[in-house]
C-alpha positions in Angstrom: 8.0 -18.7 -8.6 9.8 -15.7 -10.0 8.9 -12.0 -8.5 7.9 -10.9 -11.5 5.4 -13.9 -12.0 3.8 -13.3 -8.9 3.3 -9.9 -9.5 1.6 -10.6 -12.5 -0.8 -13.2 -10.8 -4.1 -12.4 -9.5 -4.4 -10.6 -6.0 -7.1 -12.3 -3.7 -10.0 -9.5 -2.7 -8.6 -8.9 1.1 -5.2 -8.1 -0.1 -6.9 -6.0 -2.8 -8.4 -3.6 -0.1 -5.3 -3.6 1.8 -3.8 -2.5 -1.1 -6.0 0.2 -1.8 -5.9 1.5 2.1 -1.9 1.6 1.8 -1.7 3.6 -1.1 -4.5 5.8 0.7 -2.1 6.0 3.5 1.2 6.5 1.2 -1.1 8.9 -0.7 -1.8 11.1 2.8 1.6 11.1 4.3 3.2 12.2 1.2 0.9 15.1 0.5 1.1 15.8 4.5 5.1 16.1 3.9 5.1 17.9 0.5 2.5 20.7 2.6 3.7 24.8 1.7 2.9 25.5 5.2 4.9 25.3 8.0 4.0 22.6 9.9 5.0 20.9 13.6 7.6 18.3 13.7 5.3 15.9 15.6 2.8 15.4 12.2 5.5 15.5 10.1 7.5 12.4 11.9 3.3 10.9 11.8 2.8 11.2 8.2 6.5 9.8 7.7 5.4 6.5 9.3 2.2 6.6 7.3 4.0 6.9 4.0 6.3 4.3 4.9 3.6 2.0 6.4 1.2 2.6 3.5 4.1 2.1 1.3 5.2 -1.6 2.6 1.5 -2.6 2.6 1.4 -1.4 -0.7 3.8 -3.7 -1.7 3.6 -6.7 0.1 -0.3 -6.8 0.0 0.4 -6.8 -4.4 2.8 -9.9 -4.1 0.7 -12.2 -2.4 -1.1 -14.5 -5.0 -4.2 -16.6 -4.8 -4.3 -20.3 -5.2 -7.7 -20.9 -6.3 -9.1 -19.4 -9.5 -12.5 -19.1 -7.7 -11.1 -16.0 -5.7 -10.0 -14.6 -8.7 -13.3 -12.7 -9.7 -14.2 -11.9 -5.9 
């Protein structure tokens, strides 16, 4: 199976919510990052490994598939 096949196919319901916590994460780091204030290096370093964390869950959680067209709808 091609990547951009299984990108296309359905993503089963946990890997859904994964999804949506990563880019949450992703989502929080970044804006943690891009802040105007100055802010200690210690939660800057933090919201780096969230980006980065919520950024490869992101990703892998959208290329797993699901075998069975039951969980498709779920």
């Amino acid at each position: 199976m091609k990547l951009l096949e299984r990108y296309q196919k359905p993503t089963p319901s946990f890997f859904r919510k994964l999804r949506n916590i990563g880019i949450a994460l992703a989502t929080a780091g970044g804006a943690i990052i891009a802040a105007p204030i100055a802010l200690p290096a210690t939660i800057i370093t933090i919201a780096t490994y969230l980006t980065v964390a919520g950024t490869v869950a992101t990703a892998v959680s959208q290329a797993v598939v699901s075998d069975n067209e039951s969980e498709d709808n779920g």
